[in-house]
C-alpha positions, -999 to 999 in steps of 0.1 A, spaced: 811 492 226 781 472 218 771 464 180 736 477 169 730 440 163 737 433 198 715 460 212 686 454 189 692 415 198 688 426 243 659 447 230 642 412 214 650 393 249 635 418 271 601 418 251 600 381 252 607 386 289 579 411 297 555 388 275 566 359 295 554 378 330 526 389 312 514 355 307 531 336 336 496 338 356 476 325 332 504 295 329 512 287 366 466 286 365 472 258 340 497 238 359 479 239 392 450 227 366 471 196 353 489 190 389 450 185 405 441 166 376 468 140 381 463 142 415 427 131 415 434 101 387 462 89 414 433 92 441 412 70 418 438 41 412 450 42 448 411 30 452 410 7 429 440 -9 447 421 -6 475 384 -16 474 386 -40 438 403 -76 435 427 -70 407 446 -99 388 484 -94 385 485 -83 355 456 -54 366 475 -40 393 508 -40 373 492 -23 348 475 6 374 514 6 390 528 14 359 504 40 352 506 51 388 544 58 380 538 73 351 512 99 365 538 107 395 563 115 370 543 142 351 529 154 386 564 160 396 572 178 363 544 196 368 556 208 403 590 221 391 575 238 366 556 256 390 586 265 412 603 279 382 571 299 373 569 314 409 596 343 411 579 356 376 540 349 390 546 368 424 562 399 406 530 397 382 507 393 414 524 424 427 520 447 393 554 450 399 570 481 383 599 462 368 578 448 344 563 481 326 600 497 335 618 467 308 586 473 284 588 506 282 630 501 277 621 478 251 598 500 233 
């Protein structure tokens, strides 16, 4: 049989799990906000390697920058995956949600 401790302990992790659907849009907006971001400052030093005559130590700095801006942009995409089973069944106004808040009310 499970403690009252226990219970009242599943009751605190579903109401951090319906207020994590509840603001999983409004998160996955703000990733897709930092992933163009970085997307259009890697656009920008791609043309500097491109169009300006850059000294060694210019491009190895814009390379390591480069790197550094694919690594968060990549961070940013698996954030996004893990964000998208929750996002879709908030898109959907999915009953599952208001069926574990009203169990953990």
């Amino acid at each position: 049989m499970l403690s009252v401790v226990e219970i009242e302990e599943m009751v605190r992790s579903m109401d951090r799990i319906v207020k994590f659907f509840g603001s999983s849009l409004k998160e996955e907006s703000e990733v897709k906000e930092t992933i163009r971001r970085l997307e259009g400052r890697q656009q920008d030093i791609l043309h500097e390697f491109e169009f300006s005559i850059l000294s060694r130590k210019q491009r190895d700095i814009l390379a390591k920058e480069l790197k550094d801006i694919r690594v968060e942009r990549r961070n940013a995409k698996n954030i996004l995956e893990l964000l998208e089973p929750f996002t879709q069944q908030a898109k959907k106004k999915n009953s599952l949600c208001s069926g574990v808040a009203a169990v953990a009310n």
